[in-house]
Backbone as a ProteinNet text record, in pm:
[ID]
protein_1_A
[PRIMARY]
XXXXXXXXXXXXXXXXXXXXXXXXXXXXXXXXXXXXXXXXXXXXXXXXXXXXXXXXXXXXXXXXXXXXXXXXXXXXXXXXXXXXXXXXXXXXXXXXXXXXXXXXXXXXXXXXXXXXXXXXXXXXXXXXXXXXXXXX
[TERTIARY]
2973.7	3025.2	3035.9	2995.6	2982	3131.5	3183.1	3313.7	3424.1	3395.5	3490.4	3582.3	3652.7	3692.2	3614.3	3536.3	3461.1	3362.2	3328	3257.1	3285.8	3418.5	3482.8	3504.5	3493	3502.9	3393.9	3257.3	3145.6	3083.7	3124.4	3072	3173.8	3256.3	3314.4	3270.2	3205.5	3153.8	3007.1	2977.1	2842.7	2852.5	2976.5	3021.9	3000.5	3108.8	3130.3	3037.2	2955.2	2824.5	2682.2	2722.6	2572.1	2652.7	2793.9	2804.4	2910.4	2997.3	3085.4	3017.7	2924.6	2887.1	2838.9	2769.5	2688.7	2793.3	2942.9	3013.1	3122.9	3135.5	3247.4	3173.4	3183.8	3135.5	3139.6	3057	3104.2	3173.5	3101.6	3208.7	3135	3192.6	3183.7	3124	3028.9	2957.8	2983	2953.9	3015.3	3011	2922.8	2903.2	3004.4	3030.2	3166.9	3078.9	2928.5	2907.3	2931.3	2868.3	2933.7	2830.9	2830.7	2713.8	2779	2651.7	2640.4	2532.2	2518.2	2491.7	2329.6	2325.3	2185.7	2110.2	2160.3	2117.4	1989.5	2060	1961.8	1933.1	1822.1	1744.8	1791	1797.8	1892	1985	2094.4	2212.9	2241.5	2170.6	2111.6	2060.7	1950.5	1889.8	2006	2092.2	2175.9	2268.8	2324.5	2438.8	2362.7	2292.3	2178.4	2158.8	2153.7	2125.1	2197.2	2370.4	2485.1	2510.2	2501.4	2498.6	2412.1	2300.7	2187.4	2204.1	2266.1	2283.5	2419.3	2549.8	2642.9	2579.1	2472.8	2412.6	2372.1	2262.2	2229.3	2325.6	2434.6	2548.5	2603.5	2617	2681.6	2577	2416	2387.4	2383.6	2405.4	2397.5	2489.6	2579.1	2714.1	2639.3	2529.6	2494.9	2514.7	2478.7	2435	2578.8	2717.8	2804.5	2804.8	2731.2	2688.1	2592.3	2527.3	2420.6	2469.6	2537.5	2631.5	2737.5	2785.9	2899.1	2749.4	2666	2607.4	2547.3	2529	2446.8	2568.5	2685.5	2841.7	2830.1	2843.1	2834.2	2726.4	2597.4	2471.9	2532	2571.1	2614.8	2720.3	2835.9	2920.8	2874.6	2742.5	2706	2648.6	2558.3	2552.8	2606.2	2749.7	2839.2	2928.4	2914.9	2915.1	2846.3	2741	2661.4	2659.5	2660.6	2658	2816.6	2939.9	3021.2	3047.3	2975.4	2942.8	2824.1	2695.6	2704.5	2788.8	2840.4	2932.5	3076.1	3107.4	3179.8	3065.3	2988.5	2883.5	2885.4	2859.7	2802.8	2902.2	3029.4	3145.8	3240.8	3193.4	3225.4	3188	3045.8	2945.5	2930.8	2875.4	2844.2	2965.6	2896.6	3004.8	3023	3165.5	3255.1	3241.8	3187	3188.7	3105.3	3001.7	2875.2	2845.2	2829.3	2783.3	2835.8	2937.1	3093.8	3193.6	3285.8	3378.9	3440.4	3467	3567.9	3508.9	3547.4	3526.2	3575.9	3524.5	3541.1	3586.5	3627	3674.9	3550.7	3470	3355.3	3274	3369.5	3312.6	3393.9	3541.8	3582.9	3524.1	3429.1	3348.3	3288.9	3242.6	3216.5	3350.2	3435.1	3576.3	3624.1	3610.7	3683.2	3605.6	3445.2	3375.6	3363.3	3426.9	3422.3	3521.2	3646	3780.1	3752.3	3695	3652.9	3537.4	3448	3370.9	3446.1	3522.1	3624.9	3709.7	3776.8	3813.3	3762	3609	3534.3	3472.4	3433.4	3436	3553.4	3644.8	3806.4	3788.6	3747	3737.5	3624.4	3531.5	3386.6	3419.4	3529.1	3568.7	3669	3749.9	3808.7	3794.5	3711.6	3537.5	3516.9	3478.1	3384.4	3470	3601.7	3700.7	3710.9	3769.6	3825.4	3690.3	3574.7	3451	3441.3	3444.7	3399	3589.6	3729.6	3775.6	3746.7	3732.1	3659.2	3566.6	3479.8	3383.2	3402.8	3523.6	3608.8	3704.6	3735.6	3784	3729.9	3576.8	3455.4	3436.1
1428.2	1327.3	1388.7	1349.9	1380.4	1314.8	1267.1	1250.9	1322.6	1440.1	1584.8	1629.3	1700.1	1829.8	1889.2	1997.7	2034.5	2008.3	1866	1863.7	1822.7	1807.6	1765.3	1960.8	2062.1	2179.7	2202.2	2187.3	2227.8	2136.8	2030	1993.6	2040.6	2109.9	2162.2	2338.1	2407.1	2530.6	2464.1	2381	2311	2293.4	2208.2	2211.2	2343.4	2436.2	2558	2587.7	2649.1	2714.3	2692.5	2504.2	2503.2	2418.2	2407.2	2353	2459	2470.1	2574.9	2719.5	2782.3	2858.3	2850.8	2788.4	2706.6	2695.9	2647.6	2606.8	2710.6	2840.1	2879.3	3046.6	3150	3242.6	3322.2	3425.4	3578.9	3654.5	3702.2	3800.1	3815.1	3857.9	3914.1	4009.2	4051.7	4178.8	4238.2	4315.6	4426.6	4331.1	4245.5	4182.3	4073.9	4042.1	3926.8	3768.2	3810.2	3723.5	3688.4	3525.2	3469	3517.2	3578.8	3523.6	3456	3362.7	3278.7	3279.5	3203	3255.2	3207.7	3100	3038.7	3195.6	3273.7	3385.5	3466.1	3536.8	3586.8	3475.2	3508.1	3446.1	3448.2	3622.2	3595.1	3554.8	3584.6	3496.9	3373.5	3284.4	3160.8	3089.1	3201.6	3162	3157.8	3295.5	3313.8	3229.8	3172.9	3044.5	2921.5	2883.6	2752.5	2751.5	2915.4	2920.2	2891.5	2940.8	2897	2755.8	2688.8	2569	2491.8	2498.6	2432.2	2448.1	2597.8	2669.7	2552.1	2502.8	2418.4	2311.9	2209.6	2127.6	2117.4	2179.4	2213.1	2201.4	2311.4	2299.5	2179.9	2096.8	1926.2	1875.6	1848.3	1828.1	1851.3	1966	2013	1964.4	1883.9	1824.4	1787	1735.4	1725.8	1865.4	1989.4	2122.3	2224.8	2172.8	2282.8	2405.2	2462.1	2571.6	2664.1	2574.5	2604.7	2578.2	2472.8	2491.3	2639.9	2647.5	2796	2897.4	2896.7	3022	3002.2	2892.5	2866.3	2918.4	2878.1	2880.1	3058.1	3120.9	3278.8	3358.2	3304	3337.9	3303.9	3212.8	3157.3	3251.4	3288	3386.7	3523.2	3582.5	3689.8	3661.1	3580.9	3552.9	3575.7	3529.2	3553.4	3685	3720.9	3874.8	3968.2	3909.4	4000.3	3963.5	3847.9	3806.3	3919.2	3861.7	3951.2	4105	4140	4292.8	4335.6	4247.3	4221.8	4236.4	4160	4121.4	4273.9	4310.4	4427.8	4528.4	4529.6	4709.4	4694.5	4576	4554.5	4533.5	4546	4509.6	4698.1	4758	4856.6	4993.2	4935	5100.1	5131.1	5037.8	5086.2	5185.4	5245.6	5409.6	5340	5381.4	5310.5	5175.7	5075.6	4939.7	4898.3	4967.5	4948.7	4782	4740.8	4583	4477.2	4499.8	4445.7	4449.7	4379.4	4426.5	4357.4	4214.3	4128.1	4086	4067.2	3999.4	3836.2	3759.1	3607.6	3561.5	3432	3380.3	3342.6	3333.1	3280.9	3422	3503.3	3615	3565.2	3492.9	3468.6	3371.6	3270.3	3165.2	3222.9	3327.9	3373.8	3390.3	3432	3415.1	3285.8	3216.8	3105.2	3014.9	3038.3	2994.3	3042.1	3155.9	3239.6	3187	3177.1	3065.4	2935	2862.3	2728.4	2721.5	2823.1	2869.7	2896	2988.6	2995.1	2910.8	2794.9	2680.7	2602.7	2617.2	2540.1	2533	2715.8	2771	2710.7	2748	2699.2	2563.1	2488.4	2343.6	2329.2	2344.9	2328.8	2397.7	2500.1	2582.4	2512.8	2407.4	2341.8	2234.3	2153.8	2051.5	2107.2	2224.2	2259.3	2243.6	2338.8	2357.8	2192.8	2111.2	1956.1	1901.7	1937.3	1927.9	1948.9	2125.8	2160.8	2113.3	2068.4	2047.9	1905.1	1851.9	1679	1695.2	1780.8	1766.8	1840.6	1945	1972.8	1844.1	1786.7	1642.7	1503	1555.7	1457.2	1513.8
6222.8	6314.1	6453.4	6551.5	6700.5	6734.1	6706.9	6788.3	6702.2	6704.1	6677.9	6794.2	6737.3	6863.1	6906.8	6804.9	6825	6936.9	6961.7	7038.7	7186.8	7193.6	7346	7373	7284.9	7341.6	7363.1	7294.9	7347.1	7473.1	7505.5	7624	7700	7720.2	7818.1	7871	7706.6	7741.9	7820.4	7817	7860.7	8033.7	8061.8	8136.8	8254.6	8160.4	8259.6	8282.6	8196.8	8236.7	8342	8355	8409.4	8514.8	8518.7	8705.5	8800.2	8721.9	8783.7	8854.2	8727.5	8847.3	8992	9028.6	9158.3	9264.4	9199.2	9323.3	9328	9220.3	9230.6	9237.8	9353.5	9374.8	9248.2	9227	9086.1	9238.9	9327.7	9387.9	9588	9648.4	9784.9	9781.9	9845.9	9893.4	10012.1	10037.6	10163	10315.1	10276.5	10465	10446.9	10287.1	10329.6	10258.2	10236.1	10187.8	10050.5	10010.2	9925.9	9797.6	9639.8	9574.7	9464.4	9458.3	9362.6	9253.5	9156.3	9052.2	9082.3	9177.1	9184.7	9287.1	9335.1	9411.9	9316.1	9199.1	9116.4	8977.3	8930.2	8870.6	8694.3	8683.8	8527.1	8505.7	8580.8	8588.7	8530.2	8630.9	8652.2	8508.7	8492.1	8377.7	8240.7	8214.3	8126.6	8142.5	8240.8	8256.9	8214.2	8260.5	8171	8064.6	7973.2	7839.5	7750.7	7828.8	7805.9	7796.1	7849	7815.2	7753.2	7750.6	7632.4	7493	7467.6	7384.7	7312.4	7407.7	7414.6	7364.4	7427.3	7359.3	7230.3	7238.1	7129.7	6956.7	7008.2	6881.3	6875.7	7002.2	6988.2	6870.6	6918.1	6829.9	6677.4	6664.7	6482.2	6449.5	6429.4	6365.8	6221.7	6165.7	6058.6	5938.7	6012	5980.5	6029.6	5948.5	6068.7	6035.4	5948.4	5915.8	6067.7	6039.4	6155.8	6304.2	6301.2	6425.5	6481.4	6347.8	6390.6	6389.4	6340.5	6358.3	6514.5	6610.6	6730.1	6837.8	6754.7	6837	6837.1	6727.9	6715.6	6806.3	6838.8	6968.1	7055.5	7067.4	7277.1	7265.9	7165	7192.7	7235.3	7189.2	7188.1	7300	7402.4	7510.6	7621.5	7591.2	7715.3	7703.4	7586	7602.4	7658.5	7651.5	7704	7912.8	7872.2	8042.7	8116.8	8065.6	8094.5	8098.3	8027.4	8031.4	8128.3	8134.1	8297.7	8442.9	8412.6	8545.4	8533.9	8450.9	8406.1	8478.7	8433	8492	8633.5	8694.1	8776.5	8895.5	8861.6	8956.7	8945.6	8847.1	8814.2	8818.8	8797.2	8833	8969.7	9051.9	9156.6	9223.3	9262	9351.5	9496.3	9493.7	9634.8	9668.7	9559.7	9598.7	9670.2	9696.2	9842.2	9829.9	9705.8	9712	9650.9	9655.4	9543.7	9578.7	9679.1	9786.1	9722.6	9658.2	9607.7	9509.9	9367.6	9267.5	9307.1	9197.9	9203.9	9087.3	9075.9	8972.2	8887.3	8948	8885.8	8773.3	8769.8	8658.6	8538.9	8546	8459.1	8364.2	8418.7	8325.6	8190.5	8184.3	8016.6	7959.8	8037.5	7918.3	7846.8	7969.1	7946.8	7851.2	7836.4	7698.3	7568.1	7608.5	7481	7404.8	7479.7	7404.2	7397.6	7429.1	7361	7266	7262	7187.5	7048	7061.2	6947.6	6923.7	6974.1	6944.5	6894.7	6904.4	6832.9	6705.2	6746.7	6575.6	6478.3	6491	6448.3	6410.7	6470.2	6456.8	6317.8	6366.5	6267.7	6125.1	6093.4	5985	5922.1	6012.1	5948.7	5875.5	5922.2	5880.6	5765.2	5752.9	5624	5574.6	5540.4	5417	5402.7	5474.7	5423.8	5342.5	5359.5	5292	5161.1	5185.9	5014.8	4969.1	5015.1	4909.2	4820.6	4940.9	4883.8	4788.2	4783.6	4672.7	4540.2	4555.4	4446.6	4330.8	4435	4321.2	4258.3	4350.6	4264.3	4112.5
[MASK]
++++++++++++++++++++++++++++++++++++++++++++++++++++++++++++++++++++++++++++++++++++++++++++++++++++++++++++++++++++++++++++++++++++++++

């Protein structure tokens, strides 16, 4: 069934991923300018993936098996995107191109917890499932 929880959380990781970045900076660089995620190309690409990836699991509501496992990739996704944004706000020596972080690094967190809200949700689906078919 598409009118889950589940799925008012995944259009919201859908959400984050493919509009918020655009309007909400990752961080300041030494001249003061702004970047955004449309600047580089993987980014970009990995925030879009993030959210298709969101789609995508809306659709599987037939399969919630296959849904938590699409939910478990987009998680590993934005892990990886955030560990990104972690090296990259972190490694560089004396900050040469990273003067201010942004809120907009926080967007993989904040999907990762509705991501897991959602998992949560779809696990709860199954169990009310297999007990129903225990008293057939």
């Amino acid at each position: 069934m598409i009118q889950r929880i589940q799925t008012i959380y995944l259009v919201i990781v859908a959400l984050l991923a493919t509009v918020l970045p655009f309007f909400l900076y990752l961080w300041l660089n030494a001249n003061g300018e702004e970047f955004f995620a449309k600047h580089d190309i993987l980014v970009a690409t990995a925030f879009y993936s993030i959210g298709a990836l969101g789609l995508i699991a809306i659709f599987l509501f037939k399969n919630r098996k296959n849904q938590f496992v699409v939910n478990r990739l987009n998680m590993i996704l934005n892990l990886f995107l955030l560990g990104f944004f972690v090296y990259r706000s972190l490694n560089l020596s004396g900050e040469t191109l990273v003067s201010e972080k942004g809120i907009g690094m926080l967007i993989p967190v904040f999907s990762i917890v509705f991501l897991v809200l959602a998992n949560r949700a779809i696990r709860k689906d199954e169990d009310l499932v297999k007990s129903v078919d225990r008293l057939r």
